[in-house]
C-alpha positions in Angstrom: 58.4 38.3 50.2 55.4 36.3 49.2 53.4 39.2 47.0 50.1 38.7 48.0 47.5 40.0 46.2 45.3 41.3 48.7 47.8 43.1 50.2 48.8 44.5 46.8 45.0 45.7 46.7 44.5 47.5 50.2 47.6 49.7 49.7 46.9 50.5 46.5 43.4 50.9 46.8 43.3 52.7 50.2 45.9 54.8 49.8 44.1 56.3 47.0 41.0 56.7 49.0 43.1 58.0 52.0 44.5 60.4 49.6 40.8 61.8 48.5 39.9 62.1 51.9 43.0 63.9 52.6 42.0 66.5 49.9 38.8 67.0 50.4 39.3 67.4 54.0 41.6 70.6 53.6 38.3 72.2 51.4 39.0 70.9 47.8 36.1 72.6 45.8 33.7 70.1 44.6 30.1 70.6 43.0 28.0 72.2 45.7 25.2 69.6 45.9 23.9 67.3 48.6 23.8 64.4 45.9 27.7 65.5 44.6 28.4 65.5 48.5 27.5 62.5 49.2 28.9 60.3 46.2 32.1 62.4 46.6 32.5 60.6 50.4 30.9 57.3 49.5 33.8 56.8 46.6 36.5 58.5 49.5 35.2 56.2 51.8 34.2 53.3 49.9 37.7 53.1 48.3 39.3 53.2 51.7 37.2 50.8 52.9 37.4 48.5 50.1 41.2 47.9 50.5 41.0 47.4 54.2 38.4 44.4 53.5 40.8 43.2 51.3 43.7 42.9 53.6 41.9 41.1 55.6 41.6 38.3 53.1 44.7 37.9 53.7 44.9 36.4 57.5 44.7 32.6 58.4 41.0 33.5 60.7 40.1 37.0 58.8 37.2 36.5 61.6 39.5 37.7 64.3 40.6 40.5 62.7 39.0 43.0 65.1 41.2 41.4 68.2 44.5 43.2 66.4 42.7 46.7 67.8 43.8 45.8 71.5 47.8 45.9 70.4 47.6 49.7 69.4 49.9 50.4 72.5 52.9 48.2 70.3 51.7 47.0 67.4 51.5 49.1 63.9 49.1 46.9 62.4 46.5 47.6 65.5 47.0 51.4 65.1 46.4 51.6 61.5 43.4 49.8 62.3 42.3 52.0 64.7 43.3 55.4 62.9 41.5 54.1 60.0 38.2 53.4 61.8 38.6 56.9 63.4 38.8 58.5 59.7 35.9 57.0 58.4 33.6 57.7 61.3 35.0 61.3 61.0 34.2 61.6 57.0 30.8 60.0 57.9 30.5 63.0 60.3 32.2 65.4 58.1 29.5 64.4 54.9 26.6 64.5 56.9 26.9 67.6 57.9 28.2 68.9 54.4 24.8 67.3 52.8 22.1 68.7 55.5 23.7 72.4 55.5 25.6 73.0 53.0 28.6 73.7 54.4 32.0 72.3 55.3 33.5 72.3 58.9 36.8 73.3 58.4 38.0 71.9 62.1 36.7 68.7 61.5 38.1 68.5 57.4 41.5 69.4 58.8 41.3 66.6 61.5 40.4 64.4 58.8 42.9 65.6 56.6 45.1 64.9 59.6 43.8 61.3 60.7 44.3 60.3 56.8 47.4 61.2 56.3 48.5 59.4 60.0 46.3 56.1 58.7 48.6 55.8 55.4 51.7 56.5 57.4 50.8 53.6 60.1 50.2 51.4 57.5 54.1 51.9 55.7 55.2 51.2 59.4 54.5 47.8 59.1 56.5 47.5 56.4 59.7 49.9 57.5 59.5 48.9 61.0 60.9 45.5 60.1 64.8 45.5 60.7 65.1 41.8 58.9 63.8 43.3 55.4 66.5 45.4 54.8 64.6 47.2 51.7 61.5 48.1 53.8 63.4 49.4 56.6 64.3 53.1 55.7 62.4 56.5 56.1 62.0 56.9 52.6 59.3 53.4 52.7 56.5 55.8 54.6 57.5 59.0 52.2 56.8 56.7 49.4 53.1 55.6 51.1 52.5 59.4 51.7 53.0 61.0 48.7 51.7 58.2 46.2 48.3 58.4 48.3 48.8 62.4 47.7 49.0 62.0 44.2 46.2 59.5 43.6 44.3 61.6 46.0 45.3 65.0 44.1 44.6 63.5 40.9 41.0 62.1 41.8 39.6 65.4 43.6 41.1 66.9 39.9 38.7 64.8 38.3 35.8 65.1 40.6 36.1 68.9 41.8 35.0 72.4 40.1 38.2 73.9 40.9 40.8 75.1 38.1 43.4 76.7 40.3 44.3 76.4 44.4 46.5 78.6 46.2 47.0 80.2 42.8 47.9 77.5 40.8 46.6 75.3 37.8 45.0 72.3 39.9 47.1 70.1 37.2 50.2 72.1 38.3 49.9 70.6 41.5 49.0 67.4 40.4 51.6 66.8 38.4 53.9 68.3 41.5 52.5 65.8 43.7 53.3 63.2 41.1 57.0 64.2 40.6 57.8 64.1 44.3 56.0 60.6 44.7 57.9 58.8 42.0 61.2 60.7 43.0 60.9 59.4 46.7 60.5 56.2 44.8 63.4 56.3 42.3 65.2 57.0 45.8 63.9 53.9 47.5 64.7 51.8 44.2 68.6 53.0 44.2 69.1 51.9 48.0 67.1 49.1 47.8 69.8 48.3 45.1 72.7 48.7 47.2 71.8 47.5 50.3 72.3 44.3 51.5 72.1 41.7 54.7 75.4 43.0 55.1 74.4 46.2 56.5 72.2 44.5 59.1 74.6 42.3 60.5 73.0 39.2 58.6 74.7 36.6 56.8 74.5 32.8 55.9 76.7 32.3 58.6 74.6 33.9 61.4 71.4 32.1 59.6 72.2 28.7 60.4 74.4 29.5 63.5 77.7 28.0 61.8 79.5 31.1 61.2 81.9 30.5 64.3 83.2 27.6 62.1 84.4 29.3 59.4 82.9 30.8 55.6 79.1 29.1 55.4 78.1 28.2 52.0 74.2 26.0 51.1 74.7 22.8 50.1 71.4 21.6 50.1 68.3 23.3 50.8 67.0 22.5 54.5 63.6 21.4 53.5 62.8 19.0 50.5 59.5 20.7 50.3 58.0 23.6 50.9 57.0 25.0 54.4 55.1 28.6 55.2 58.3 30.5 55.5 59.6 29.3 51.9 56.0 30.4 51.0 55.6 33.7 52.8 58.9 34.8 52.7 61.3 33.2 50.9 60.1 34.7 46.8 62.5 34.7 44.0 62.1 37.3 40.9 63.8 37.4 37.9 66.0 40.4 37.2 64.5 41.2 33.5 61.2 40.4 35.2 61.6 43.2 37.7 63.1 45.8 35.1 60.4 45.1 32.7 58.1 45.7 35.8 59.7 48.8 36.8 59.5 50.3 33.6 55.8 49.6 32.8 55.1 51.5 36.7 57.0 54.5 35.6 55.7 54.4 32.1 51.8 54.1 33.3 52.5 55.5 36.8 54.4 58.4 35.9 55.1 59.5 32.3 51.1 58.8 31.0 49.7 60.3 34.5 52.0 63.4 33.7 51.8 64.0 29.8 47.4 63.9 30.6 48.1 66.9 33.6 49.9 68.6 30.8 47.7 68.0 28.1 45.1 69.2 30.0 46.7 72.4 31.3 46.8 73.0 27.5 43.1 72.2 27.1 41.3 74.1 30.0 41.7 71.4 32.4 38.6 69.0 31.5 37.8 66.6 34.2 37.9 63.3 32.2 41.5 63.8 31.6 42.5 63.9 35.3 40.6 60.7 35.6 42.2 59.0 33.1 45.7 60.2 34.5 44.1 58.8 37.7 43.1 55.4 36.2 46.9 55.1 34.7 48.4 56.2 38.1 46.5 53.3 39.7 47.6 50.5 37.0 51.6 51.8 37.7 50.7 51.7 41.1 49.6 47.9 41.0 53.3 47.3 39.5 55.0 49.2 41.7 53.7 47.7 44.7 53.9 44.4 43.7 57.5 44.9 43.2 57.6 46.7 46.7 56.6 42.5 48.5 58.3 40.4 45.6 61.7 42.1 45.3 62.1 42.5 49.2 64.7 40.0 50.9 63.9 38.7 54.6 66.1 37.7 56.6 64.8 34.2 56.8 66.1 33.3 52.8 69.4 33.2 54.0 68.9 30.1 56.1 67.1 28.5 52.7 
């Protein structure tokens, strides 16, 4: 698939946003201020919002965007639009409140915690719903979502919150926890993705041009002498050093920096700059890894070409 890079960015970049909102939603301390309050939601929010702007980039009429909110009843794409708008008016709720008294509604953080955590998932169902990408359609494609927005989300509200320990643990503890799970679901998704094939859906050359009846299919020529939007959109080849050398710079900056700075600063008294810059690193691996999520996935469609 055709890696887009507006796509790349509203995953990425909401999912982290997503995650913050998911945090601070189920009470993640944070400097008791109206000012700190408010900043604290505008990055949440803005983040969020930032990456759904981007997607829409992305469309042929980015104008009619707002008509995809009617399909909700079938269409993933319409409810993570909807779930998403739900979220942020919530937050805007949720900080409004928090600035004028003070306080935070516990109700309404858990409902946002809860609308969050239902936008990210919506959003991976675009991608595992689809039965002719093979690699995207598994359980572990919305696992992978969840937890990496958990992660970025954990790792941010480290960097932006006064606490040192939840539920009786380090707050780096859980970070790097959240971080292990997120790029184990991945190493998961990597292996099958690996192993599976068009095979396992039923899909061949044969089936692809209809000629299969006949007897063992094999491309001559390419059906089109020039390009057309499927060979654009969905037809995208990668190089097999390319996507190792890819793969290793996500772990390296996604995983093994994001972890060694949570451990160095367990050491250190947890100071907040580090969990930022574990943050910043998890979001450079994350860039890699989704990149490689659209450029290494197979449609259907590339068998016919």
């Amino acid at each position: 698939m055709h890696p887009a890079v507006s796509v790349i960015f509203f995953t990425v970049t909401s999912g982290a946003g997503l995650g913050l909102i998911f945090c601070l939603g189920l009470g993640w301390p944070m400097p008791a201020s109206p000012l700190a309050a408010f900043l604290v939601s505008l990055l949440a929010g803005g983040l969020t919002a930032a990456g759904l702007i981007s997607s829409t980039f992305h469309l042929g009429h980015p104008e009619r965007a707002w008509r995809a909110l009617s399909q909700w009843r079938s269409s993933w794409l319409s409810r993570e639009g909807v779930s998403a708008i739900l979220t942020l008016t919530l937050l805007g709720i949720y900080a409004l409140v928090w600035m004028m008294t003070g306080e935070r509604v516990a109700w309404l953080g858990l409902l946002i915690s809860l609308f969050a955590a239902i936008t990210v998932f919506t959003t991976a169902m675009i991608y595992a719903q689809l039965k002719t990408v093979p690699d995207w359609h598994s359980a572990l494609t919305p696992a992978c979502y969840l937890a990496f927005a958990l992660a970025a989300g954990a790792l941010l509200a480290a960097g932006l919150g006064t606490a040192t320990t939840l539920i009786g643990m380090p707050v780096a503890i859980l970070a790097s926890a959240a971080l292990i799970v997120a790029w184990t679901a991945k190493l998961l998704w990597w292996n099958r993705a690996g192993t599976i094939g068009f095979s396992h859906t039923g899909s061949s050359i044969g089936t692809a041009t209809g000629l299969g009846g006949l007897g063992a299919v094999r491309l001559l020529e390419r059906p089109h002498s020039g390009e057309n939007y499927l060979t654009r959109e969905m037809v995208h080849k990668i190089g097999r050093k390319h996507a190792a050398r890819l793969r290793r710079i996500a772990l390296v900056t996604g995983c093994a920096v994001p972890l060694a700075l949570c451990f160095l600063a367990m050491a250190t008294g947890q100071p907040a700059f580090l969990f930022l810059l574990a943050f910043a690193s998890l979001m450079a691996g994350l860039f890699a890894e989704r990149w490689l999520f659209f450029a290494e996935a197979r449609h259907a469609v590339s068998l016919y070409y």
